[in-house]
C-alpha positions in Angstrom: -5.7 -1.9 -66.2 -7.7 -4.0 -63.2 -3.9 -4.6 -62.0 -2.9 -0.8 -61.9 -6.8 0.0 -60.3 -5.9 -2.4 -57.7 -2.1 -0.8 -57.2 -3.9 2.4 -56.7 -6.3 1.1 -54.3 -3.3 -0.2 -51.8 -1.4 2.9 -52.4 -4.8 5.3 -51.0 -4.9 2.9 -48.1 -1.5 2.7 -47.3 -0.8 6.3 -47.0 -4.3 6.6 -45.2 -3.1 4.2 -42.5 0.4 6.0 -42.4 -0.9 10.1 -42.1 -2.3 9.9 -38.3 1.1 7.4 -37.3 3.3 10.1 -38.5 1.1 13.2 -37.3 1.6 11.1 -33.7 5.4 10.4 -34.2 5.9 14.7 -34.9 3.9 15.4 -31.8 5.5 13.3 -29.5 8.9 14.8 -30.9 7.4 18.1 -30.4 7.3 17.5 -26.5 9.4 20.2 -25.0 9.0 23.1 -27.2 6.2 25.7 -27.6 3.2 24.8 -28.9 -0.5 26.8 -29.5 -3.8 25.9 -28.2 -7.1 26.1 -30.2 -7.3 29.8 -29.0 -4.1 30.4 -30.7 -2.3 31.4 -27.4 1.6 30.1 -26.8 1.9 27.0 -24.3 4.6 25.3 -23.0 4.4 21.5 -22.6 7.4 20.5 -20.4 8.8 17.1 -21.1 10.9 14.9 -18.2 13.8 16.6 -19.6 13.3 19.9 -20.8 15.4 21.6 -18.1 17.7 18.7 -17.7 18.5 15.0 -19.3 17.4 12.3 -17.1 19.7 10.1 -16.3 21.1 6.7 -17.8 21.7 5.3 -14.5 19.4 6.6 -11.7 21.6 5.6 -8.4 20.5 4.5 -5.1 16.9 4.2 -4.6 15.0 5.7 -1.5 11.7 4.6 0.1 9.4 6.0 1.7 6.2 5.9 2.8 4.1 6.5 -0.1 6.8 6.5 -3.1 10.1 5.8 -4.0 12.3 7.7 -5.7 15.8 8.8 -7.0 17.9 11.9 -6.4 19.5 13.1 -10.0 22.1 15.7 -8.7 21.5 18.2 -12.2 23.9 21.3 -11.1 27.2 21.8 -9.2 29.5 24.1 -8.0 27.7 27.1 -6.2 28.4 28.1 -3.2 25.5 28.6 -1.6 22.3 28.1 -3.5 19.4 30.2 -1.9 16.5 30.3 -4.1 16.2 28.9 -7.3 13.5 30.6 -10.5 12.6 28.5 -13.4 12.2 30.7 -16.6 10.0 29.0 -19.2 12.8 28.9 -22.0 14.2 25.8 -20.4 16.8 28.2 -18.5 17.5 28.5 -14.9 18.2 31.1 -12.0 19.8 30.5 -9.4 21.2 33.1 -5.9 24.4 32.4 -4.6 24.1 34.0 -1.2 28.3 35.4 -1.3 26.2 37.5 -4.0 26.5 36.0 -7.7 23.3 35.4 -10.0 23.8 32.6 -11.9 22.4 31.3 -15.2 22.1 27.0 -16.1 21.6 27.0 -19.6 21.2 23.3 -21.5 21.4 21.6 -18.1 24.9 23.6 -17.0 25.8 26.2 -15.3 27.3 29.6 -17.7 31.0 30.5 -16.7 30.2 33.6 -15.8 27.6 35.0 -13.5 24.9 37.3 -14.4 26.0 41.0 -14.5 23.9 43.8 -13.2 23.1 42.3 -9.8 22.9 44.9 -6.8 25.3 45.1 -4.4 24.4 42.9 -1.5 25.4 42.7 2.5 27.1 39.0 2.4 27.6 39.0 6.1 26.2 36.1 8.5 22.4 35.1 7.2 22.6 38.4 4.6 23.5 38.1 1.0 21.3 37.3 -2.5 18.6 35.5 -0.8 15.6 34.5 -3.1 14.1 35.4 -6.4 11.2 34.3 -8.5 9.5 35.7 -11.9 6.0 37.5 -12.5 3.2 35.7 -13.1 3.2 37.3 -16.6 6.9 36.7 -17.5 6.7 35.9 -20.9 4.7 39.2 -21.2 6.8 42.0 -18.9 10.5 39.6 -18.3 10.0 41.0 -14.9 12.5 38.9 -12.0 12.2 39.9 -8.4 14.9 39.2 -6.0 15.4 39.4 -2.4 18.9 41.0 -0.9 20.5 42.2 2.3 21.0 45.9 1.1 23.9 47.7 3.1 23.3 51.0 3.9 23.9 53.5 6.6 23.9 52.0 9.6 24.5 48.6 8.6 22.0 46.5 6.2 18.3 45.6 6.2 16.4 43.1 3.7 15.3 44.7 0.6 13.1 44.0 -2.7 14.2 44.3 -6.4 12.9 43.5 -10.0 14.6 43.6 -13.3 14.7 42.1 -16.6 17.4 39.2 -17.6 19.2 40.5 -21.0 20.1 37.2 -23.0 23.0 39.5 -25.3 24.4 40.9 -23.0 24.1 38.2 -20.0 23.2 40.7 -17.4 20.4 42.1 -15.6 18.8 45.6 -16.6 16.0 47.8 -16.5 16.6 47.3 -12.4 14.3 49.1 -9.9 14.1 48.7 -6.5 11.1 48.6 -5.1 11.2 48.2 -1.2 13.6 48.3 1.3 13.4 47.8 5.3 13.9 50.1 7.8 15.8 51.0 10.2 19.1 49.9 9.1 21.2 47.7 11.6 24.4 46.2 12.5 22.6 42.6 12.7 24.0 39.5 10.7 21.0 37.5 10.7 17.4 37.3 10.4 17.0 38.9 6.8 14.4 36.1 6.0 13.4 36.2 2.8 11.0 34.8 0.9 9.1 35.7 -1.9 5.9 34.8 -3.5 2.8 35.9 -5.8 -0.7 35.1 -4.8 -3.1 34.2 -7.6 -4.6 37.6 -7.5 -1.1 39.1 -8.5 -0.1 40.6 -5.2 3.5 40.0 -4.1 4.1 38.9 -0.5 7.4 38.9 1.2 9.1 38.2 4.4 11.4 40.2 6.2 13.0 38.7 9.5 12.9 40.2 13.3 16.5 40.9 12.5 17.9 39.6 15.8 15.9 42.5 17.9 12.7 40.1 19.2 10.8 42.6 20.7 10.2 44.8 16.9 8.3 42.1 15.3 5.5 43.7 17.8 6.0 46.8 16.5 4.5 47.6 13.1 6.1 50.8 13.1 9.5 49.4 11.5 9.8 46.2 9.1 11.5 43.9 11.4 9.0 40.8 11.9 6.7 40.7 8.9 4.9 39.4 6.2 4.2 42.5 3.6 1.7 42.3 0.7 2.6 44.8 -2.2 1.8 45.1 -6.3 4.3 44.3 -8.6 5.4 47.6 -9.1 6.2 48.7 -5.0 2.9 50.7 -4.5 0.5 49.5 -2.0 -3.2 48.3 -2.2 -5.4 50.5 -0.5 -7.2 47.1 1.3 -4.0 46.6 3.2 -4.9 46.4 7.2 -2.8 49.1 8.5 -3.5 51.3 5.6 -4.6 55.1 7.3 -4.1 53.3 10.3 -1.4 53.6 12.5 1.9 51.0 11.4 3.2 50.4 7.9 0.8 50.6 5.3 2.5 47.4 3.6 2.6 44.8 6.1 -0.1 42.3 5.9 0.7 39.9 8.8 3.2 40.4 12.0 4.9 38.2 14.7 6.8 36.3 12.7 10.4 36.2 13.9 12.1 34.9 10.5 10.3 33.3 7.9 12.4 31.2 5.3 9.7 29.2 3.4 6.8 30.3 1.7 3.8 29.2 -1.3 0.7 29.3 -2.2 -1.9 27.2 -1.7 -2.9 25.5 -5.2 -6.9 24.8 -4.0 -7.0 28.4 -1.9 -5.0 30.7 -3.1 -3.6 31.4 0.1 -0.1 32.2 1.8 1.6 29.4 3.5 5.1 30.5 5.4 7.4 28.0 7.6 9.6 30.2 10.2 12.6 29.7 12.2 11.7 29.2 16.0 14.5 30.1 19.1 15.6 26.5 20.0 12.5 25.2 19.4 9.2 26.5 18.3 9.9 26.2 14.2 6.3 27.1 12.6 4.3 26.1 9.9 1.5 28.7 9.2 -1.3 30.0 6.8 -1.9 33.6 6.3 -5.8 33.7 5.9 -6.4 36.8 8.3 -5.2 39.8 7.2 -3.2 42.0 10.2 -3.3 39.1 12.1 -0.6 38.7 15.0 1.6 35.7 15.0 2.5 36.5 18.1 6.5 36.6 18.6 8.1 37.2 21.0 4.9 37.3 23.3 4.1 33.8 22.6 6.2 31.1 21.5 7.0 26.8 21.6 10.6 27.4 21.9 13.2 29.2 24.2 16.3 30.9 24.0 19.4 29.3 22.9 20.7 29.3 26.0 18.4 27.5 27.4 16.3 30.8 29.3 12.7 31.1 29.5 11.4 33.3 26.8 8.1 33.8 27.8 5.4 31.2 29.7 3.1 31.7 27.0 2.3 29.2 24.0 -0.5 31.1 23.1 -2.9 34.0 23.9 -6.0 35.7 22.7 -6.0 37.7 19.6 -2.5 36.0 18.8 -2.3 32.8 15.6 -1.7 29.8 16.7 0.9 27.4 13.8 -0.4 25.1 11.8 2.2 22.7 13.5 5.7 23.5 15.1 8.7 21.8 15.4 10.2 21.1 18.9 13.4 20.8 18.1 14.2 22.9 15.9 14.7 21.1 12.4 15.2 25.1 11.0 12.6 24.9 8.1 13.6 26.8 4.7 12.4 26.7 1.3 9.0 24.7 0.8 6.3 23.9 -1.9 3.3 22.5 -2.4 3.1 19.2 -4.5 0.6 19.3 -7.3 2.3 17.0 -9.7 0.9 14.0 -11.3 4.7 12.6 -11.1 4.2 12.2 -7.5 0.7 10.5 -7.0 1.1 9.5 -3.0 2.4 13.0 -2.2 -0.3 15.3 -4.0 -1.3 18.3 -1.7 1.3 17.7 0.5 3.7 20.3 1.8 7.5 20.0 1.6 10.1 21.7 3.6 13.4 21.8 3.5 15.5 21.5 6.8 19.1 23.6 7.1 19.6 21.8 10.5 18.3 18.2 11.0 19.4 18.3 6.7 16.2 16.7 5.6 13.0 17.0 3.5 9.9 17.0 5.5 6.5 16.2 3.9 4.0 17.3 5.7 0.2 16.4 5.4 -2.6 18.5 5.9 -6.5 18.3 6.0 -7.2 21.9 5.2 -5.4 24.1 7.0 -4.8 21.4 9.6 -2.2 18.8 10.4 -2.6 15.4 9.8 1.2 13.6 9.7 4.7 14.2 9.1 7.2 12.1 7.3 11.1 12.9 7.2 13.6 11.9 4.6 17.1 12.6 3.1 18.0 12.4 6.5 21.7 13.8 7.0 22.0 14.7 2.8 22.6 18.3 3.6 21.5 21.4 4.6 18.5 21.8 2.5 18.1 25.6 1.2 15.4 25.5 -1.2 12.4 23.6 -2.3 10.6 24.0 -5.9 8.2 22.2 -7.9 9.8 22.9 -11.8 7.3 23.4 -14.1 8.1 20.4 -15.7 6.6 18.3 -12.2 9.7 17.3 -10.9 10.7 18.5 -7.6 13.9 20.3 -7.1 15.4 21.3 -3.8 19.3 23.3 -3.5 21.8 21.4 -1.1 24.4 24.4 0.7 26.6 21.5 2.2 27.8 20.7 -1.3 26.6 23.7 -3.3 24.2 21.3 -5.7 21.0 21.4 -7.1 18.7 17.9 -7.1 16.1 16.7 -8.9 14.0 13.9 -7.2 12.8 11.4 -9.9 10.0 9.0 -9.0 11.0 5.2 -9.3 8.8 3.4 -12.0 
C-alpha cells in the first residue's frame, strides 16, 4: 500500500515537472503561424524562416563595419524586380517592370503571373513600378501599385489598388485612383514610390518626366511628392488645397524620386532622388508645400557636362539631407529597425542602380553623420525592404534575384 502511495507520489511529480517542458516545446513549434494576444486580437510572430528556409550552407561572408553578414539569394528568374510587398500569410509580391505581377508562394515563385494587372507603358524607365499593402491588410486586402499608364499622348505615372484573389490567382476589385497629367511622349522619369505614413495617408512620387523646368510648376504632376487617402480623395489640410496648384501635392522640386519610408521614431517621409550627373539627394519631408528646389537649385549638372544652374541653394528652397556627387543613382531604401541587425539600427539603406551597391547611411535626426558602402559591383540594386520577419531584403535587376541578407552569428 505505502509502495503504491509512494508510485503515486513520483507519478504527480513527474507529470508536474513535464506540463510547462511541453507547453514550451508547442510554443516554440508554434513560431511562424498566427497566434492571439491577451486581448484576443490575431498576431503574427515571424520566425527566421517564415517567408523563406535559411540556408544549410550560408556562402561567402562579408564585413563590414559594424556586422557581418551573408547574402541568401531566396528568388530567381524575374526580369526586372521593381518593388517588392510582403503579405502577412508568408506570401510574396513582387513588379516585374516588362509588366507581370508575380506571386512567391513557400519560398518560390508561381508559374504563372498574377492576372488582372493593368495595362502598363513598358518603355525606357516606365512599366510596373512599385507596390505595397494597406496598413489594414488583413482587414480591407487592399494592394496599391504604381504604373506607367499609356494614354493619349503618350504615358504618365499613375496609382492603383486592388484586392489579390488566392482562387482565382488574379487581381480584382481594381480601382484606379490617380493618374498624372499631362500625358507625354517621355521614357523616363516615372519615379515611383510609394508609402503610408503612420497617420494612414498615402504619399507618392511622380518624376519631372524628363521636362526639368515642370517640377516648378504645381499646375501639372511632373516633379512631386503627393499626399492622398487610401481611397484617391484628398485631405482638406493639403498646402495647395483652394490655393492655386494641385490640391494633392504635398512637396515639389523633386526631379525623380526612386526611394522612399518612413521614419520609425517620427513618422515622417524620407525620399532619395536621382540627381543630373551628380546631385543624388537624400531628404525628409517635414514641411508641407515645401520646394526642393529643382531645377532652380541643384549639386549636379547636365549629362553633358553643361552648367545647369550656379545655384546649390536659395532662400525659401530645401536644402538634402546629404547628396551624392557622383551620382551612385539611389533607389529603393528603408529604415533598419530590426533586432537582427544590432550595429545598423536607425540607419538608412539605399540601394544603388549605378555604382551597384548598398549604402547605409547614418543619421543624428534629420542630419548626416557617415556613410558606409557595400556589395560593391553585386548589381544594380532596385529595391530595399525590411520583411517583417527582420531580415533585410533588397531585388538585384542585373540577375533578376531577390536577396536576403542574414547576419553572421
Amino acid at each position: 500500500m505505502k509502495f503504491s502511495i509512494y508510485l503515486r507520489h513520483i507519478l504527480f511529480l513527474v507529470l508536474f515537472f513535464m506540463i510547462p517542458f511541453v507547453a514550451c516545446t508547442e510554443s516554440m513549434e508554434a513560431e511562424g503561424d498566427v497566434n492571439q494576444d491577451n486581448n484576443g486580437d490575431t498576431d503574427h510572430t515571424f520566425s527566421s524562416d517564415f517567408y523563406f528556409p535559411l540556408p544549410s550552407d550560408l556562402g561567402r561572408l562579408y564585413e563590414t563595419e559594424e556586422l557581418n553578414f551573408h547574402v541568401q539569394t531566396v528568388v530567381s528568374g524575374i526580369s526586372v524586380p521593381w518593388g517588392m510587398a510582403f503579405l502577412p500569410n508568408g506570401t510574396m509580391l513582387v513588379t516585374e517592370r516588362d509588366g507581370n505581377l508575380w506571386l512567391i508562394s513557400e519560398g518560390q515563385r508561381v508559374n504563372e503571373p498574377v492576372g488582372g494587372v493593368p495595362q502598363v507603358f513598358a518603355q525606357g524607365q516606365g512599366g510596373l513600378l512599385d507596390i505595397e499593402i494597406h496598413p489594414n491588410y488583413e482587414e480591407n486586402g487592399w494592394i496599391y501599385i504604381s504604373y506607367s499608364k499609356p494614354g493619349s499622348g503618350g504615358a504618365h505615372t499613375a496609382i492603383m489598388r486592388a484586392r489579390y484573389d488566392a482562387d482565382n490567382h488574379s487581381l480584382t476589385d481594381q480601382e484606379e485612383i490617380y493618374v498624372g497629367q499631362p500625358m507625354t511622349s517621355a521614357r523616363h522619369h516615372f519615379g515611383s514610390r510609394i508609402a503610408f505614413a503612420p497617420d494612414g495617408y498615402l504619399f507618392f512620387s511622380i518624376g519631372d518626366r524628363g521636362s526639368m523646368n515642370t517640377a516648378q510648376d504645381i499646375t501639372n504632376s511632373n516633379g512631386n511628392l503627393f499626399r492622398i487617402y487610401d481611397d484617391g480623395t484628398i485631405p482638406e489640410d493639403n498646402p495647395f488645397v483652394g490655393r492655386d496648384g494641385l490640391d494633392e501635392i504635398y512637396a515639389y522640386g523633386l526631379r525623380n524620386i526612386q526611394g522612399m519610408a518612413v521614419h520609425p521614431v517620427t513618422g515622417i517621409i524620407w525620399t532619395n532622388l536621382h540627381g543630373p550627373r551628380g546631385g543624388d539627394e537624400l531628404n525628409v519631408h517635414d514641411k508641407p508645400g515645401a520646394n526642393y528646389g529643382w531645377p532652380e537649385i541643384t549639386y549636379g549638372i547636365n549629362y553633358n557636362g553643361s552648367i545647369i544652374t550656379e545655384h546649390t541653394e536659395k532662400e525659401g528652397m530645401e536644402q538634402p539631407v546629404m547628396h551624392w556627387t557622383p551620382s551612385i543613382a539611389p533607389s529603393g531604401m528603408d529604415f533598419v529597425t530590426s533586432d537582427r541587425y544590432p550595429g545598423w539600427k536607425g540607419n538608412v539603406l539605399n540601394g544603388a542602380l549605378a555604382f551597384q551597391l548598398i549604402s547605409r547611411i547614418v543619421v543624428d535626426g534629420d542630419h548626416f553623420v557617415h556613410e558606409e558602402r557595400f556589395l560593391e559591383g553585386i548589381g544594380r540594386i532596385r529595391d530595399v525592404r525590411q520583411g517583417p520577419d527582420g531580415f533585410i531584403y533588397f531585388s538585384n535587376e542585373s540577375n533578376g534575384t531577390i536577396n536576403r541578407i542574414i547576419p553572421a552569428d
